[in-house]
N, C-alpha and C positions, 0 to 999 in steps of 0.2 A: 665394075667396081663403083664406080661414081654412080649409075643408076638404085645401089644398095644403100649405097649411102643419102643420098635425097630420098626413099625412102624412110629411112627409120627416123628423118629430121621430119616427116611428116608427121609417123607415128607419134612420136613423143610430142610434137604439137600440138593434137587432135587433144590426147589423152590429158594434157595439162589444160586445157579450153573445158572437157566433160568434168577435169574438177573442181574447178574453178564455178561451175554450174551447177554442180549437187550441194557441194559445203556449203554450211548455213555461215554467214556474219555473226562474230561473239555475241554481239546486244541478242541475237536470236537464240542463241544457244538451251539449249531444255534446261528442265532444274535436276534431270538427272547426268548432263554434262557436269553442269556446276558442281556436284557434288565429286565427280572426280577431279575436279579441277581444287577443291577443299583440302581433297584429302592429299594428294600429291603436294598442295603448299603446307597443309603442315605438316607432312615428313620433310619437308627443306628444314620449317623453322625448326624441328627437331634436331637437325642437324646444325642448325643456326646459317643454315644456308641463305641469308635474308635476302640478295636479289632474285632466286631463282624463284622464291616464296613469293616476292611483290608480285612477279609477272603471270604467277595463277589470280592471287587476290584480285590484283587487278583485271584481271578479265570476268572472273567471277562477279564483280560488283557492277562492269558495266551489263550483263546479265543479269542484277537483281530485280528488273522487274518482270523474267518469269519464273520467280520462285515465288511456291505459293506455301510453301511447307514454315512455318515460322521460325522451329529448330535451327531449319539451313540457313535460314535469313541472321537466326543469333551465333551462328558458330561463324558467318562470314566476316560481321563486324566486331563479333570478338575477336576474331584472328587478325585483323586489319587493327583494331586496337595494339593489339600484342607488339606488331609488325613496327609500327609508330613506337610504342614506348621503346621498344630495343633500339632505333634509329636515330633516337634522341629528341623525339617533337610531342612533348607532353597535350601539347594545344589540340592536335589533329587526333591523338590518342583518346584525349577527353571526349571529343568529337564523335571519333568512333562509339566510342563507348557509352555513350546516351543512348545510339541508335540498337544497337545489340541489346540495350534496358529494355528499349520500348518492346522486343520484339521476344527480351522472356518474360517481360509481364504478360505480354500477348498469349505465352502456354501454360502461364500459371504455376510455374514451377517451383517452389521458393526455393531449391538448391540453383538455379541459375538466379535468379534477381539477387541472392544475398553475395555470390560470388562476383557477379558485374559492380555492385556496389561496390563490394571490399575492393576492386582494384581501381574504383575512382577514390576512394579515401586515397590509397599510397598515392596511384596519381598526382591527385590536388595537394595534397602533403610536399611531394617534390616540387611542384611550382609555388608553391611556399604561399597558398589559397587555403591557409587555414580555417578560418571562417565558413567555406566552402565546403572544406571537408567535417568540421564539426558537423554541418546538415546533413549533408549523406550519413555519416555514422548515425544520428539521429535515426532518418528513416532507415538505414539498415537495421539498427535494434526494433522495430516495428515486426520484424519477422524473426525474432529472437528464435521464438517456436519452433522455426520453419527447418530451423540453421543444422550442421552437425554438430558436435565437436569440437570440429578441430576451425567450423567456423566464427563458433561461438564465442573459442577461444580469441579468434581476430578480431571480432566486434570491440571485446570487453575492452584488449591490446587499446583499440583507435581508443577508448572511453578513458581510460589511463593515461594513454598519453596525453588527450586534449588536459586533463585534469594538472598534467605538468606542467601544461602550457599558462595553465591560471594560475601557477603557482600551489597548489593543492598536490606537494608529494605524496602526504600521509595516504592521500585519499586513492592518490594514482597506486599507491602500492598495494592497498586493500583489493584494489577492482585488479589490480596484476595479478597477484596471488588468486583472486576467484576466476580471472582466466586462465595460470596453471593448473586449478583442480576442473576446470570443464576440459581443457585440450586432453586428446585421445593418447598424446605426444607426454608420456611419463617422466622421460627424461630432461624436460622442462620444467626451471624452476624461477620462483621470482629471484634474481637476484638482478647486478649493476649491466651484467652482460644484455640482456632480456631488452630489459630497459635501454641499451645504448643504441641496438639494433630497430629499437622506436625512435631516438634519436636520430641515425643514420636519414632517416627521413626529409628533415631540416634544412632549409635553404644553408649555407655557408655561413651564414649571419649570426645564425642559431646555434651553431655548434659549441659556443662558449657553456651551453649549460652543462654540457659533459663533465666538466671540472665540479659544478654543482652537484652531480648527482653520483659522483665518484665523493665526498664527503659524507653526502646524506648517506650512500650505502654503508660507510663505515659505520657512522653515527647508529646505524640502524643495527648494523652488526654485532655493536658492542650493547646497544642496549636490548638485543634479543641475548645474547649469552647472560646480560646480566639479572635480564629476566627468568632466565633457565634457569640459572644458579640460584634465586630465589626462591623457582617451585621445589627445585629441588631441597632446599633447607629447609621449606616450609613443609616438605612430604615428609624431609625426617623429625622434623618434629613432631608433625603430628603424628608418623610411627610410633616413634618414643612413649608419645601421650599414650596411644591407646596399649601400648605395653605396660605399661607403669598402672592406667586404668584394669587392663586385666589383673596385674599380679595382685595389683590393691583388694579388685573383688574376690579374687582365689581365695588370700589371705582371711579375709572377710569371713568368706564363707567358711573355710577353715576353722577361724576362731571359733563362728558361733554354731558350728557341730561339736567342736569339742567343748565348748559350754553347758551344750543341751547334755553329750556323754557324760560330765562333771558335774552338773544334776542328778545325771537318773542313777550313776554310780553312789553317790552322796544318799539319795531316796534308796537305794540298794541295802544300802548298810545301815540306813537308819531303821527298814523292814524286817531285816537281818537280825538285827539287837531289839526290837517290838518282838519277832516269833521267839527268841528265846528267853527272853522273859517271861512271856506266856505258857509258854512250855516247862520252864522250871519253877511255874508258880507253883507252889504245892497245891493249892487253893482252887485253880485254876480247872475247870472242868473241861473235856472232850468238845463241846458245846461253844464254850469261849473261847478255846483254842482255835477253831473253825472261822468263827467270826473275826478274830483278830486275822487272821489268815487271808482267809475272805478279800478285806476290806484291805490289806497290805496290797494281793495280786492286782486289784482294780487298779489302785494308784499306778502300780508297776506298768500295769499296759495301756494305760490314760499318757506315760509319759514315753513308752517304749515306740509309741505313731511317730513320736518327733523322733527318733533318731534316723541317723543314717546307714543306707542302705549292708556300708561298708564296719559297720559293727560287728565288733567279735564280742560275743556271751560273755561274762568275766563269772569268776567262781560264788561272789555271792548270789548273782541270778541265777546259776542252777542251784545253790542252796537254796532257792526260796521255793523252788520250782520243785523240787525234791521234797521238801518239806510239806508243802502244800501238800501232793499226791499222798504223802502218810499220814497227814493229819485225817484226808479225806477218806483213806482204809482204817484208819482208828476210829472218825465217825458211823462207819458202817457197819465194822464190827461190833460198836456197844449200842446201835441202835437196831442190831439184828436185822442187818438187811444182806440181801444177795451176793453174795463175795466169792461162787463158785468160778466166775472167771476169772478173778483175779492171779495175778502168775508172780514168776521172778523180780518183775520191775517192783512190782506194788512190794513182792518180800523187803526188796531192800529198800524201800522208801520207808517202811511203818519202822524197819527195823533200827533208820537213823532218828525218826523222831523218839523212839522208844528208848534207846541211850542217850537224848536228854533227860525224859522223863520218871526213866526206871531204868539208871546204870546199871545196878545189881545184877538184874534181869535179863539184862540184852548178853551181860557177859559170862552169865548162864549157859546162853543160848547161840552163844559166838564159839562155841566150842568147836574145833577143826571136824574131830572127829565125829560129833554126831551129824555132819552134813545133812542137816534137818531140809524138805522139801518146802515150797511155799505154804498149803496145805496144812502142814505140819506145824508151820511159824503160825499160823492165825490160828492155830487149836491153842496151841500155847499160850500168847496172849487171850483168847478168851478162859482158856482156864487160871490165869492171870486174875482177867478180870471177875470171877466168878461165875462166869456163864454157866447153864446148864444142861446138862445133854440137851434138852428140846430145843434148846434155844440156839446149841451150836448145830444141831442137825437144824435148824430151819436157814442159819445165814449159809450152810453149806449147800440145803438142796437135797437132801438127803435122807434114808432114813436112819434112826436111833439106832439101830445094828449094824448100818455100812457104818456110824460112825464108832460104835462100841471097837470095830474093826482098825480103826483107823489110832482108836486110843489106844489098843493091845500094844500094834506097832510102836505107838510113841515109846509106850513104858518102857519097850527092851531098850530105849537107847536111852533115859536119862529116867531121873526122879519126878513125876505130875507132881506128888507133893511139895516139894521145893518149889514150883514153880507159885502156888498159894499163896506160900510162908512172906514171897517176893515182893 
């Protein structure tokens, strides 16, 4: 039993002697140790496990001179920064965090340099190295560019605050506001809060300005509502205006349509009372009757361009319009010209100018019962006006026998010779 025993005390001897002889000393350690030595300490500080963290960091850093990767080199001193400011030693954190600068300038990355930056600003901010941190936020706005969002928004944050710092609220609240509209983060807005938590920054000395900037914020508050209420008085006013501008033009335009209709109506009936005088001139020939006609319709449609769209016809413009068309069958009939197309419309048109001209005559020929044809109506009037066969067979188109034909009919329904006598 004892011979088993001095045995296994050898074994475990031997075996703790060959390891002691392969494992390398930390300072030797590779840079792909270190790298799990990285990652294990910041799952600690994940967990805010800060001593079990120091004890990788620290082995890790006395191994930083074989790491040749620059990355590894900035996540170790930033994590060693980290490790320091939670611990409460701003000095050794600043310290660190130079060295993690130097070493993401080294890969050129501007999302690590602007981020090593922004945590020396807070940094030097809490050791109350304002001065210090105004130059960092300087060179971090250098890579404005570089930045995202939500870094850009931090930039502008340190640039507002320092501007508190000189006394320059207005100006810190402009750059506040233009770092709520860059951050990614919506639900941030410039208000007192925003601002207290740039505050929070401030040695204990400084925290008096809090009461400052809880006025200013009101002051600010009342004078944006009373701004508001301005635009908004000034929008209904000048709603109003451009109401009051349209109804005026409506109006306008209104009046002077119905001016131009109050014209041409007026020109209407002044046309109106020219044709029947003309027409009841006894004196007055076919001829002149035309011309005055004529020279009436010109006016009529010289002033008819101006009106509007929305115009209804009134009864003396189709008296004129009517009359015209029978003046113009009455000039064609007594100047023997081609009247075989003429139909129904043209009957009744000659036949209203005709009872101005020759009442007698029309009420001759207005007789129910003879329901005389168109045709029939201009035989009439030219036998009216004395025409003679040749001459009614030539405005008809015809010959003297289709119209002998066409008189036969007439006769059985009324008297030709009365129509003479007329």
């Amino acid at each position: 039993m004892k011979h088993y025993i001095l045995l296994y005390i050898a074994g475990a001897w031997l075996l703790s002697a060959c390891g002691r002889q392969t494992s390398l000393p930390v300072s030797e350690a590779p840079e792909k140790v270190v790298k799990q030595w990285l990652d294990s300490a910041e799952c600690h500080l994940d967990r805010r496990e800060y001593k079990d963290a120091a004890k990788f960091l620290n082995s890790s850093e006395e191994a930083v001179a074989n790491i040749s990767t620059d990355t590894v080199a900035y996540r170790l001193y930033s994590d060693l920064a980290y490790l320091h400011e939670r611990s409460g030693s701003p000095k050794q954190a600043i310290d660190y965090q130079r060295q993690a600068l130097k070493y993401a300038k080294a890969t050129k990355r501007g999302r690590l340099i602007v981020e090593m930056l922004n945590r020396q600003v807070f940094t030097l901010y809490k050791m109350g190295s304002n001065d210090s941190a105004w130059a960092v936020t300087q060179e971090m706005m250098r890579h404005y560019s570089r930045a995202n969002d939500e870094l850009r928004a931090q930039m502008l944050q340190h640039v507002a605050y320092h501007k508190m710092l000189v006394d320059s609220v207005d100006e810190a609240e402009k750059v506040l506001a233009k770092a709520c509209r860059s951050s990614a983060d919506s639900t941030i807005i410039p208000d007192s809060a925003m601002m207290k938590s740039l505050y929070s920054r401030l040695p204990v000395e400084n925290m008096m300005l809090e009461d400052l900037l809880t006025l200013q914020n009101k002051y600010d508050t009342a004078k944006i509502e009373a701004e508001k209420a301005r635009q908004q008085l000034l929008f209904t006013w000048l709603l109003t205006g451009i109401l009051l501008l349209a109804a005026g033009g409506v109006w306008w335009y209104r009046r002077q349509q119905q001016q131009v209709v109050n014209r041409y109506e007026s020109l209407i009936d002044g046309i109106r009372c020219q044709m029947e005088e003309a027409l009841l001139s006894r004196d007055a020939t076919i001829e002149e009757m035309k011309a005055v006609v004529d020279r009436s319709l010109q006016e009529k449609e010289d002033l008819r361009r101006k009106l509007p769209k929305t115009y209804i016809s009134s009864k003396n413009n189709d008296f004129i319009e009517q009359t015209k068309l029978g003046v113009d069958v009455l000039h064609a009939i007594s100047n023997d010209r081609n009247i075989s197309q003429y139909g129904r419309r043209e009957q009744l048109a000659v036949m209203e100018v005709m009872r101005i001209v020759a009442p007698d005559f029309v009420r001759l020929l207005s007789d129910a019962s003879l329901s005389l044809t168109p045709k029939e109506t201009f035989f009439c009037i030219m036998e009216h006006m004395g025409k003679s066969d040749r001459q009614k067979a030539l405005s008809f188109c015809c010959s003297e026998q289709a119209l002998r034909s066409t008189k036969s009919r007439l006769g059985k329904k009324l008297d030709l010779l009365r129509l003479a006598n007329r």
